[in-house]
VOBAZA-213556 format. One line per 10 residues: number of its first residue (from 1); their letters; for each residue x, y, z of N, C-alpha, C. Coordinates in Angstrom, 2 decimals, padded with zeros to 5 digits. Layout:
// VOBAZA-213556
NUM) a) X,Y,Z,X,Y,Z,X,Y,Z ~ ... .
***
This chain:
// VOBAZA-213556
1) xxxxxxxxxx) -027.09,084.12,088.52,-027.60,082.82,088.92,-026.92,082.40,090.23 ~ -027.79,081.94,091.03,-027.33,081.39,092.30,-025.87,080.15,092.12 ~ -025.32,080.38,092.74,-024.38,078.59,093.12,-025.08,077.59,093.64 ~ -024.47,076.54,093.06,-024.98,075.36,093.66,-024.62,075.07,094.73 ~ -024.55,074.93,096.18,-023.66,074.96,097.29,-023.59,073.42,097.38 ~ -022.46,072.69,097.63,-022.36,071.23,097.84,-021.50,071.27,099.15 ~ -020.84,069.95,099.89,-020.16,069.47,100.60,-019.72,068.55,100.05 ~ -017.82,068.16,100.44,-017.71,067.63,099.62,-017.48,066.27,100.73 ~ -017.64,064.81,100.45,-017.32,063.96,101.47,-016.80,062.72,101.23 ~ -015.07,062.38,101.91,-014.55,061.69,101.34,-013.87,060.27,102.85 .
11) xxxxxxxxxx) -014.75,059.41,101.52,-014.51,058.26,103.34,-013.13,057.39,103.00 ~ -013.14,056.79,103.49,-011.64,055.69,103.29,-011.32,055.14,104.68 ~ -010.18,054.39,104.54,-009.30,054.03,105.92,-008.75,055.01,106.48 ~ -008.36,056.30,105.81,-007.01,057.36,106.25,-005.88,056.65,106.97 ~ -005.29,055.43,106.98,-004.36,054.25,107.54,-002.98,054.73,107.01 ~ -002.16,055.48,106.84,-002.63,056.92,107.46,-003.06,057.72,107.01 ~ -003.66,058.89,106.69,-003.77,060.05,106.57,-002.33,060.56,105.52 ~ -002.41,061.25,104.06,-001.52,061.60,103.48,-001.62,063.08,102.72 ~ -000.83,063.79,102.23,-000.47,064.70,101.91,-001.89,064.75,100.95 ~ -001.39,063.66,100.37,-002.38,063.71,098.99,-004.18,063.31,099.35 .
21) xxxxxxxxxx) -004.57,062.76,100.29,-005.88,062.85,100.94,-006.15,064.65,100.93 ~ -005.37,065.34,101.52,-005.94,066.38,101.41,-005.84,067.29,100.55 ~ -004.83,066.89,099.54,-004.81,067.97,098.23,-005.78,067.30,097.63 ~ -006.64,066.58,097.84,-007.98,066.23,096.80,-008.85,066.90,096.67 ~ -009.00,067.08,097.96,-009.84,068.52,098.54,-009.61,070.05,097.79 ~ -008.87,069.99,097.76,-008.24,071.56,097.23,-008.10,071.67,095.79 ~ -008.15,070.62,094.95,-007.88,070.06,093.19,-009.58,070.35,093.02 ~ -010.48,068.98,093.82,-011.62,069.47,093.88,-012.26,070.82,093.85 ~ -012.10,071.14,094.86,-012.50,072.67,095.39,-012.35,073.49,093.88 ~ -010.83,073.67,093.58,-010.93,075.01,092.90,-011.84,074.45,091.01 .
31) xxxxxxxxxx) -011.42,073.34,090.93,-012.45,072.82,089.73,-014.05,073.41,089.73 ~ -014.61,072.54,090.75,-016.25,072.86,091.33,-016.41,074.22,091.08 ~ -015.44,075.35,091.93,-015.51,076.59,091.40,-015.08,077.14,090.12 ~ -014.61,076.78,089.41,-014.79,076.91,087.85,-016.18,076.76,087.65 ~ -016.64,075.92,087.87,-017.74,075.32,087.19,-018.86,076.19,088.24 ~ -019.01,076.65,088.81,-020.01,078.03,089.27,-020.56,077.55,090.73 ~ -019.76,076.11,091.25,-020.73,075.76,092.36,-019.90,076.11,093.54 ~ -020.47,076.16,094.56,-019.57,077.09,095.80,-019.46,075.64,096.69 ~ -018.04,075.31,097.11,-018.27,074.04,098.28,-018.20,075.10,099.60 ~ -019.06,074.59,100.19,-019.06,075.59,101.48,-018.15,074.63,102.50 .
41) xxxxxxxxxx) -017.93,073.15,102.60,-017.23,072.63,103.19,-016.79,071.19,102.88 ~ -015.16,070.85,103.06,-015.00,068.94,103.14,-015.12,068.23,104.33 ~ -015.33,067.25,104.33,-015.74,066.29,105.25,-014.57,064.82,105.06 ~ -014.34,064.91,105.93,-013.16,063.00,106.08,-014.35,062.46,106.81 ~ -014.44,061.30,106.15,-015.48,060.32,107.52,-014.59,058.51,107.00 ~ -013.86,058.44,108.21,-012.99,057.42,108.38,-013.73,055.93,108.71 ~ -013.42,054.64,107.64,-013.77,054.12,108.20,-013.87,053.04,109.65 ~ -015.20,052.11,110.06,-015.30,051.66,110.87,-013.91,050.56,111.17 ~ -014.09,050.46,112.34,-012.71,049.48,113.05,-013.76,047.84,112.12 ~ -014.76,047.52,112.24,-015.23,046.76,111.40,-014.76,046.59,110.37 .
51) xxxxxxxxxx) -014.73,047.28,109.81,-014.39,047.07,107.68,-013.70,046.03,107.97 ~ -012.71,045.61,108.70,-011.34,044.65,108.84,-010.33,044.59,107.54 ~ -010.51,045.46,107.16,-008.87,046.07,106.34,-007.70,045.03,106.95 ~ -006.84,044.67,106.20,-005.51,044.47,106.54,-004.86,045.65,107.19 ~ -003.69,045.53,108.22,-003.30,046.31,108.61,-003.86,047.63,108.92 ~ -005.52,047.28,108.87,-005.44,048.79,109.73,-005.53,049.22,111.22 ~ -005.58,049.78,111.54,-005.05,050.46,113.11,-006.41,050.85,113.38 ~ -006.60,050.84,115.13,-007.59,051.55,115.70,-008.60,052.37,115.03 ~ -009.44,053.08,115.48,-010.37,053.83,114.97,-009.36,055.37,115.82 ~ -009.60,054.80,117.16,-008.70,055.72,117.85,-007.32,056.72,117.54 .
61) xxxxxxxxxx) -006.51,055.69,116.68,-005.63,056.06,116.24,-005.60,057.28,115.28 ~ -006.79,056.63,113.81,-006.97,057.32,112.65,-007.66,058.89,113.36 ~ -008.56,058.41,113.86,-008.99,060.03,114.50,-008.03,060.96,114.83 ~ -007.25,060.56,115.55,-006.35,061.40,116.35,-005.45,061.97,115.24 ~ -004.77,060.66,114.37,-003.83,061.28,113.27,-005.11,062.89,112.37 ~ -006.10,061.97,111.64,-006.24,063.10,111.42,-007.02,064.46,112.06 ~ -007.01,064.42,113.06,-007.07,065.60,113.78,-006.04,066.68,113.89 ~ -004.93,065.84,113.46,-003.33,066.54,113.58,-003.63,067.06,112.17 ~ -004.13,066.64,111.21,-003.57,066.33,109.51,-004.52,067.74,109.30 ~ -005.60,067.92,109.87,-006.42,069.15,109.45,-006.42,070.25,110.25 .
71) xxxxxxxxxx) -005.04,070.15,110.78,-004.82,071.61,111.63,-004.56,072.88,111.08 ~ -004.08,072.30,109.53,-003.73,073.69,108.99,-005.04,073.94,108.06 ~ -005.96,073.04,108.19,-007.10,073.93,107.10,-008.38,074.03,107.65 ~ -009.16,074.89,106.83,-010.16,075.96,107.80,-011.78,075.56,107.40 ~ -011.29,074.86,106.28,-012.68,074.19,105.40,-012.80,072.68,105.69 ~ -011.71,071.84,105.44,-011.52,070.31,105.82,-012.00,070.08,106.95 ~ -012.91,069.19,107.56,-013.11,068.95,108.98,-013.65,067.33,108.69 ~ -013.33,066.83,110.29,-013.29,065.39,110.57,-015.06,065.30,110.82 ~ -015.72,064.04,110.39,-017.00,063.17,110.81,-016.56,061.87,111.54 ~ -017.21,062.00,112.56,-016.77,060.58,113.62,-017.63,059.74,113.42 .
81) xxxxxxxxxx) -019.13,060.23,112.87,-020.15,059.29,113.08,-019.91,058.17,112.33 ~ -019.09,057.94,111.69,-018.99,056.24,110.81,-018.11,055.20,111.94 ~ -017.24,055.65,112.27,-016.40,055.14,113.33,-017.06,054.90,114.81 ~ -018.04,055.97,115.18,-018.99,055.95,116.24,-020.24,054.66,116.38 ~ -020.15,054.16,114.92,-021.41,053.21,114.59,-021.15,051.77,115.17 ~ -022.32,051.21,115.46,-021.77,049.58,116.05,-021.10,048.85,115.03 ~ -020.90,048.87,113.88,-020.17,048.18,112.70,-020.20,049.17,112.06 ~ -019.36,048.65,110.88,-019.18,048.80,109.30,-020.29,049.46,108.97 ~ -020.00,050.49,108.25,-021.54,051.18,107.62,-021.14,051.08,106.15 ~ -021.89,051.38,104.93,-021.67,050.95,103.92,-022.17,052.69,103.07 .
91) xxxxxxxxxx) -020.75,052.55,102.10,-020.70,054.12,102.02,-022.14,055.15,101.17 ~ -023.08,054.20,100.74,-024.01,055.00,100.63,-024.82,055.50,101.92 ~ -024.56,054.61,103.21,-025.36,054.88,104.59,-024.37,056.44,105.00 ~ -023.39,056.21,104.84,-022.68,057.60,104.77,-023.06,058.65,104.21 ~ -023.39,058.69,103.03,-023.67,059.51,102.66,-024.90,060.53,103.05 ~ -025.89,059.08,103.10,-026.91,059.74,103.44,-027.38,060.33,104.67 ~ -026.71,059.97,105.62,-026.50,060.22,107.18,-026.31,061.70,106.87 ~ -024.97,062.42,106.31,-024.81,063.28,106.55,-025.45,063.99,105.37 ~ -026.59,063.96,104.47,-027.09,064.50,103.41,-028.25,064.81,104.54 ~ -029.08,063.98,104.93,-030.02,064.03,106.10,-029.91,064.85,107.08 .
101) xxxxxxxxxx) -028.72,064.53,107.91,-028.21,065.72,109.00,-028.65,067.14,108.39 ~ -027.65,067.31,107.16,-027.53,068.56,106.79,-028.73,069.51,106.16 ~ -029.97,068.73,106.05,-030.98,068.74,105.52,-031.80,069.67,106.09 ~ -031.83,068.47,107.39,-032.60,068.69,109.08,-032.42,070.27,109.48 ~ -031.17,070.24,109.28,-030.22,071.30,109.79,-031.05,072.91,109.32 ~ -030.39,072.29,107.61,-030.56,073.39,107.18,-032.55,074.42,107.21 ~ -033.55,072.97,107.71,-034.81,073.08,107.59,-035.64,073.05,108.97 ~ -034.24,073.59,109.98,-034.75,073.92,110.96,-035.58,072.68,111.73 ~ -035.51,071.22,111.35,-036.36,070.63,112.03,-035.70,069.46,112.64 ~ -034.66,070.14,113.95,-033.78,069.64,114.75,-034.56,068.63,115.61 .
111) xxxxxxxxxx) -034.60,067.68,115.99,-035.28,066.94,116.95,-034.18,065.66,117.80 ~ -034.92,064.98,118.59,-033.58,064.62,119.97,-032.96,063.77,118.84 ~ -033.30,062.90,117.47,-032.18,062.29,117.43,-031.09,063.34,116.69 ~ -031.51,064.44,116.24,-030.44,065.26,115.37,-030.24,066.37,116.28 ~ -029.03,066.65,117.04,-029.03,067.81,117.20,-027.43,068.41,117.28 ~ -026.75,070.06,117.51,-026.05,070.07,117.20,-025.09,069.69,117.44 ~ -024.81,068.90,119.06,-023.60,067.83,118.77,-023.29,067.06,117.74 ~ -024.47,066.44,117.24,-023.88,065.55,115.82,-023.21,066.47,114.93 ~ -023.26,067.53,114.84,-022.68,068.00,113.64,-021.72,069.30,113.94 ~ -020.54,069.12,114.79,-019.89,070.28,115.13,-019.01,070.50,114.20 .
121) xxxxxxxxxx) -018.69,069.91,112.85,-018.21,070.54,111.48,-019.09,071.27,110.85 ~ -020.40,071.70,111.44,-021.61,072.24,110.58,-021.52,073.75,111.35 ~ -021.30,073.72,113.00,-021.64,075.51,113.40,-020.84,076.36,112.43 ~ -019.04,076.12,112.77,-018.58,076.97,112.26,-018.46,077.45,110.93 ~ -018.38,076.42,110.23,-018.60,076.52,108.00,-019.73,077.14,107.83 ~ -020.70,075.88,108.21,-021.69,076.39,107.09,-023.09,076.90,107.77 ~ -022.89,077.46,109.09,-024.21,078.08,109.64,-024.10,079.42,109.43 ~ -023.40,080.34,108.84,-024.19,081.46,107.85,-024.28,081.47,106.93 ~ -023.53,079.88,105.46,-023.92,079.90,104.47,-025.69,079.50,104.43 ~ -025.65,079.05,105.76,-027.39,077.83,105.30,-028.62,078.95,105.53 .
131) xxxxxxxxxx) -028.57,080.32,106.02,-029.49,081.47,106.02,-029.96,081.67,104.82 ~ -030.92,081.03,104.62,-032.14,081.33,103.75,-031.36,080.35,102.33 ~ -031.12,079.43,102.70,-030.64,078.50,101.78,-031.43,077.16,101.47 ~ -031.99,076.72,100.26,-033.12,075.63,100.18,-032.23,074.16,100.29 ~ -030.90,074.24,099.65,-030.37,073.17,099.28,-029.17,073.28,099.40 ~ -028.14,071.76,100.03,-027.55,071.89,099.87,-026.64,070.18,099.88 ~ -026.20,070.27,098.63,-026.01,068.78,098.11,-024.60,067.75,098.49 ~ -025.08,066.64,099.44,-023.59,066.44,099.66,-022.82,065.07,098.24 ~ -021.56,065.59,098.25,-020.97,064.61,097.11,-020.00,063.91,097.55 ~ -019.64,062.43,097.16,-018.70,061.70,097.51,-017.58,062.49,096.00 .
141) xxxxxxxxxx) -016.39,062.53,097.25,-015.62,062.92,096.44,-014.01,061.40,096.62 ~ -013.70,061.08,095.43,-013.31,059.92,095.60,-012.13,059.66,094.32 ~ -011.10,058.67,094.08,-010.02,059.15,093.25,-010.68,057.96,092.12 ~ -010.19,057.80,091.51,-010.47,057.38,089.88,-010.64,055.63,090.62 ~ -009.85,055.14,090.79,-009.72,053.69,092.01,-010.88,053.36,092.24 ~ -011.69,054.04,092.58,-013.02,053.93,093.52,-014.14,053.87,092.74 ~ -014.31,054.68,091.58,-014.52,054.76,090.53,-015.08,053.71,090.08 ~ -013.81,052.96,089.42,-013.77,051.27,088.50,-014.01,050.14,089.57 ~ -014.29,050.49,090.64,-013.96,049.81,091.63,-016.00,049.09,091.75 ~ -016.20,049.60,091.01,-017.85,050.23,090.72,-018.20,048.68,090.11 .
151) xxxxxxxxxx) -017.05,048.63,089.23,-017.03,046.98,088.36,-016.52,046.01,088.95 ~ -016.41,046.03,090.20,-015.56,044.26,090.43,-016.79,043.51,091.30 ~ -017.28,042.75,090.71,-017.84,041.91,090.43,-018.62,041.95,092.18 ~ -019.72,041.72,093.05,-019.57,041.42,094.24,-019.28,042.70,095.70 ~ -019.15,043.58,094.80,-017.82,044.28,095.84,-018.94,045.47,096.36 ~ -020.08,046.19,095.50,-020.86,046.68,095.61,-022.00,046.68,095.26 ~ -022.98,046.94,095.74,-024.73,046.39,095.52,-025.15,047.37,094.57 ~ -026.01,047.14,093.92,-026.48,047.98,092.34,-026.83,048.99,093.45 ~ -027.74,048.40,094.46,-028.88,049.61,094.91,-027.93,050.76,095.46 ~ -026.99,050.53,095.95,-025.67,051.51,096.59,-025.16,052.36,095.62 .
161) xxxxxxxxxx) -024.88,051.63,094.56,-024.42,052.48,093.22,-025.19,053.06,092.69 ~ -026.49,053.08,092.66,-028.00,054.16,092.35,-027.44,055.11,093.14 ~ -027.90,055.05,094.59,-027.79,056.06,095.60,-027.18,057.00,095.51 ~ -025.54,055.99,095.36,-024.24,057.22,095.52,-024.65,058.20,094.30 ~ -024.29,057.87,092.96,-024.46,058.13,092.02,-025.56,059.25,091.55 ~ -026.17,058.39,091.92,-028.14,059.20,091.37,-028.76,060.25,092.42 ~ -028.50,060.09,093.75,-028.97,060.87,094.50,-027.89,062.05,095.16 ~ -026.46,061.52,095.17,-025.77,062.47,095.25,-024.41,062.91,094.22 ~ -024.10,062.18,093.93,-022.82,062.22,092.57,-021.80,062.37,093.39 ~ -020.98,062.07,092.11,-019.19,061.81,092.76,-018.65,063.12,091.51 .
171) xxxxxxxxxx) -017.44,063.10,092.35,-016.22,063.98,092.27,-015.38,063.07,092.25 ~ -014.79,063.02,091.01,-013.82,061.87,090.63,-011.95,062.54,090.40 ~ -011.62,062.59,091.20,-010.07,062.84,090.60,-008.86,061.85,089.93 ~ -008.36,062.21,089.23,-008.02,061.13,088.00,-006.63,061.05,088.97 ~ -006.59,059.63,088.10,-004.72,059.12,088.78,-004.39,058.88,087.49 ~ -002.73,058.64,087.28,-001.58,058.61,086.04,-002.81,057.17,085.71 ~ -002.40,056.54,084.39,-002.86,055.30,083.52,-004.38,055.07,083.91 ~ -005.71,055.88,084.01,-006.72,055.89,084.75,-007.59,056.55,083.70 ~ -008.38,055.96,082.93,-009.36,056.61,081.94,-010.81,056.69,082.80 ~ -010.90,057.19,083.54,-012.10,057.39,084.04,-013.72,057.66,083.07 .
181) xxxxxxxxxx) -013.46,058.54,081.98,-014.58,058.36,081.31,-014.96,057.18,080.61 ~ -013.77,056.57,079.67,-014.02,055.01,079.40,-014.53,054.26,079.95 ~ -014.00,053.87,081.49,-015.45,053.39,082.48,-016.77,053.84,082.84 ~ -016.69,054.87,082.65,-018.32,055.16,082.57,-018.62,054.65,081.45 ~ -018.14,054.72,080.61,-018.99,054.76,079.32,-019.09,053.03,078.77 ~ -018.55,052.14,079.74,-019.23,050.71,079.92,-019.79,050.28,081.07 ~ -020.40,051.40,081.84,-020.67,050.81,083.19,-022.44,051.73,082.51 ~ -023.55,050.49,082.28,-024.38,051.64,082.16,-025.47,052.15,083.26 ~ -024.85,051.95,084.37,-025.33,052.46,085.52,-025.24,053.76,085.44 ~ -023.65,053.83,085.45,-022.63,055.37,085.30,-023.37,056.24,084.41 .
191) xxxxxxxxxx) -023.36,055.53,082.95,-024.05,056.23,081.96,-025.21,056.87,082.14 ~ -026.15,056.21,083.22,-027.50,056.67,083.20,-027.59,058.03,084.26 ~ -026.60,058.23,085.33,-026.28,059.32,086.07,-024.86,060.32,085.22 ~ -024.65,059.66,083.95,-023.53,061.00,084.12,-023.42,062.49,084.40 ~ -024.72,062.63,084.37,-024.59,064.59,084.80,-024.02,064.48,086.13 ~ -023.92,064.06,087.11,-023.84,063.78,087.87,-022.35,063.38,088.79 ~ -021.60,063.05,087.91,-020.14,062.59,087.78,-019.57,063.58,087.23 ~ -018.40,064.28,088.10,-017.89,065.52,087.96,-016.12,064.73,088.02 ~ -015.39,064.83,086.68,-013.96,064.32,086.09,-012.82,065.47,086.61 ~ -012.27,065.44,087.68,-011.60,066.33,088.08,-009.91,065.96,087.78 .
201) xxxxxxxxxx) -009.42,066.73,086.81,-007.65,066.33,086.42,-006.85,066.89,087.32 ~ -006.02,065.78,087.93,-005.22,066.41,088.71,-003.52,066.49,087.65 ~ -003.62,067.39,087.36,-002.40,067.50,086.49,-000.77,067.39,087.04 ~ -001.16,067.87,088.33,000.33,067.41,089.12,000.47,065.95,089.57 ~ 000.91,065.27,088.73,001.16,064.01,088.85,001.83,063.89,090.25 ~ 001.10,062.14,090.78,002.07,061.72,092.13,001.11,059.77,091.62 ~ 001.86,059.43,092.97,001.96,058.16,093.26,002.08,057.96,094.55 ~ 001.70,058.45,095.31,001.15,058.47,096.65,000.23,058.12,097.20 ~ 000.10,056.69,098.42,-000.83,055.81,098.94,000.10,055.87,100.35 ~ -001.33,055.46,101.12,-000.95,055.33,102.24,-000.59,053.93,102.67 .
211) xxxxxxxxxx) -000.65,053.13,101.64,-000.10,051.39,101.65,001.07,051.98,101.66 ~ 002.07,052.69,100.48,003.12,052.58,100.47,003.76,053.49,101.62 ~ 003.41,054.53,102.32,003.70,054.96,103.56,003.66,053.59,104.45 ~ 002.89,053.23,104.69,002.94,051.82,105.47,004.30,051.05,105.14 ~ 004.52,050.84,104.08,005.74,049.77,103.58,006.70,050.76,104.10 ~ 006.75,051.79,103.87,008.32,052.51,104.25,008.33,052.84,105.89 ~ 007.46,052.53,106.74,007.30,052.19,108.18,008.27,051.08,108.45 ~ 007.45,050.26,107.67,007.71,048.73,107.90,009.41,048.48,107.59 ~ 009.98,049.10,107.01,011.54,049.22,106.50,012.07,050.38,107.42 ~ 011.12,051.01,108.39,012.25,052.12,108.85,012.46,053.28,108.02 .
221) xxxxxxxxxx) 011.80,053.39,106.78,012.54,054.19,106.30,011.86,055.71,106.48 ~ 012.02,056.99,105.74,011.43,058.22,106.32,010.60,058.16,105.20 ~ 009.52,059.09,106.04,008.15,059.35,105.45,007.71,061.25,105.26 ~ 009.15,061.70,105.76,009.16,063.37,105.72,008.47,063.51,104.61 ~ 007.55,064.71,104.69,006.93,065.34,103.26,005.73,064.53,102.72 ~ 005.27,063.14,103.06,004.52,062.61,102.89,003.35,062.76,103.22 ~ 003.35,063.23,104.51,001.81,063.15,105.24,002.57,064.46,106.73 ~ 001.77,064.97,107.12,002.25,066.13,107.79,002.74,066.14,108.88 ~ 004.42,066.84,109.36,004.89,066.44,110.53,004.11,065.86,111.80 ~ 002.88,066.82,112.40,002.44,065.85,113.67,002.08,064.74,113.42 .
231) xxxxxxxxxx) 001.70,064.26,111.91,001.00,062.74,111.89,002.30,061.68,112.44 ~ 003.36,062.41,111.81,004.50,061.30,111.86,004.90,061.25,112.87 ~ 005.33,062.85,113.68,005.27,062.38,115.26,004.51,061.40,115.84 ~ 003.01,061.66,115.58,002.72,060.55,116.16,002.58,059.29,115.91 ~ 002.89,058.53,114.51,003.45,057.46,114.06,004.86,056.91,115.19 ~ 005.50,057.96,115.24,006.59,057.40,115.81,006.51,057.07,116.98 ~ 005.41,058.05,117.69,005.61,058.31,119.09,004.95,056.46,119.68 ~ 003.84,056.44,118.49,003.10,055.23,119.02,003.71,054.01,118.30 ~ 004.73,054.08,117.60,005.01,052.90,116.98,004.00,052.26,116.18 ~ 003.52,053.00,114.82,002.13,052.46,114.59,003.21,051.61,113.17 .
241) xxxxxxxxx) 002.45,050.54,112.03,002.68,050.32,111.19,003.77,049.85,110.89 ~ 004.09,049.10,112.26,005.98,048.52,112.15,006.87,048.95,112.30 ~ 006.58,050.55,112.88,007.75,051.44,112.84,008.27,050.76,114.20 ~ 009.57,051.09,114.38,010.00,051.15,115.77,011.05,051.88,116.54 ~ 010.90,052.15,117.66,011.80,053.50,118.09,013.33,052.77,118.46 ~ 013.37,051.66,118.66,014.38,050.94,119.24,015.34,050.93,117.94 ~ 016.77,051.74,118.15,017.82,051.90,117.16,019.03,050.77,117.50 ~ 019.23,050.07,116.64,020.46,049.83,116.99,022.05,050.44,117.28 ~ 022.40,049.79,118.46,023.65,050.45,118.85,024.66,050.41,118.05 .
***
């Protein structure tokens, strides 16, 4: 039997960029392949300088960090087009942007607004997986947080939660105190897509956010091992997040 070929695509602030952003990818990955489906590639698509997050930094900035952050891997690659947009895009428009792209792509029916500048994470991955390939499905891949996040009241539109859900599914990786199936199983949106919702255990426990990288900026304190030497170089270099280079004498 054929694989299912997916992409996997994971948006956020990256404010900064952490160790654990990209071992999601890789927890993901080798799960999916248990389960018989081939990811031919991940995707970061950072969000807009719009969202207006607390404390977050440039668009400029996040790019650049993770441009540093995916130097060592060969599958992970950066999407600009959310950050490129006149505002805030809203993460089912994400999705489908690049479900569409990849579509186009794969069906040969390139035209002036799609072509392969938009998609220079697409030559090198996945243009000899897409030879004679009908489908290929992109998934928000996203941590348990994001999940329940499904229930707060206001925060997301039913029709968005169809979309994500129903037309492309999530990749859920669990955090410590985080029952992820329990929420599905009162959310009956969730319920009505569960084939669809893929429960990925990350058994190596952590507690790693890029808020709390931020707080240990903000104190000076070190962030070694957290998120990958060039990011922090360039944390330091630019003084991002309260850090500051000025030592006392």
């Amino acid at each position: 039997m054929t694989a299912k070929k997916v992409v996997l695509l994971a948006c956020g602030s990256f404010n900064p960029p952490t160790n654990m952003h990209l071992r999601m990818f890789e927890v993901a990955r080798d799960h999916l392949q248990k389960l018989g489906f081939e990811v031919l590639l991940g995707l970061v698509s950072p969000v807009h300088d719009g969202y207006g997050k607390k404390d977050l930094v440039s668009s400029t900035h996040r790019i650049a960090m993770l441009r540093l952050a995916l130097q060592n891997t060969d599958w992970i690659k950066l999407s600009d087009w959310e950050v490129c947009q006149e505002g805030h895009s809203r993460t089912a428009v994400v999705l489908k942007y690049h479900q569409n792209l990849i579509n186009s792509i794969i069906n040969n029916k390139l035209n002036d607004n799609i072509n392969e500048q938009d998609a220079p994470w697409f030559l090198n991955v996945l243009q000899d997986s897409c030879r004679n390939v009908q489908s290929i499905q992109v998934k928000l891949l996203c941590g348990a947080d994001l999940l329940e996040s499904f229930g707060t009241p206001g925060l997301w539109a039913d029709e968005d939660i169809e979309s994500i859900v129903g037309n492309h599914g999530l990749v859920v990786i669990t955090r410590e105190n985080a029952n992820p199936q329990q929420f599905i199983y009162m959310s009956d949106v969730l319920t009505k897509y569960i084939s669809n919702i893929l429960i990925v255990n990350e058994w190596i426990k952590h507690d790693l956010s890029s808020t709390k990288i931020r707080r240990a900026l903000r104190r000076q304190e070190s962030i070694k091992y957290l998120t990958p030497d060039k990011v922090i170089d360039y944390i330091t270099r630019h003084e991002l997040f309260g850090w500051t280079n000025n030592k006392q004498s």
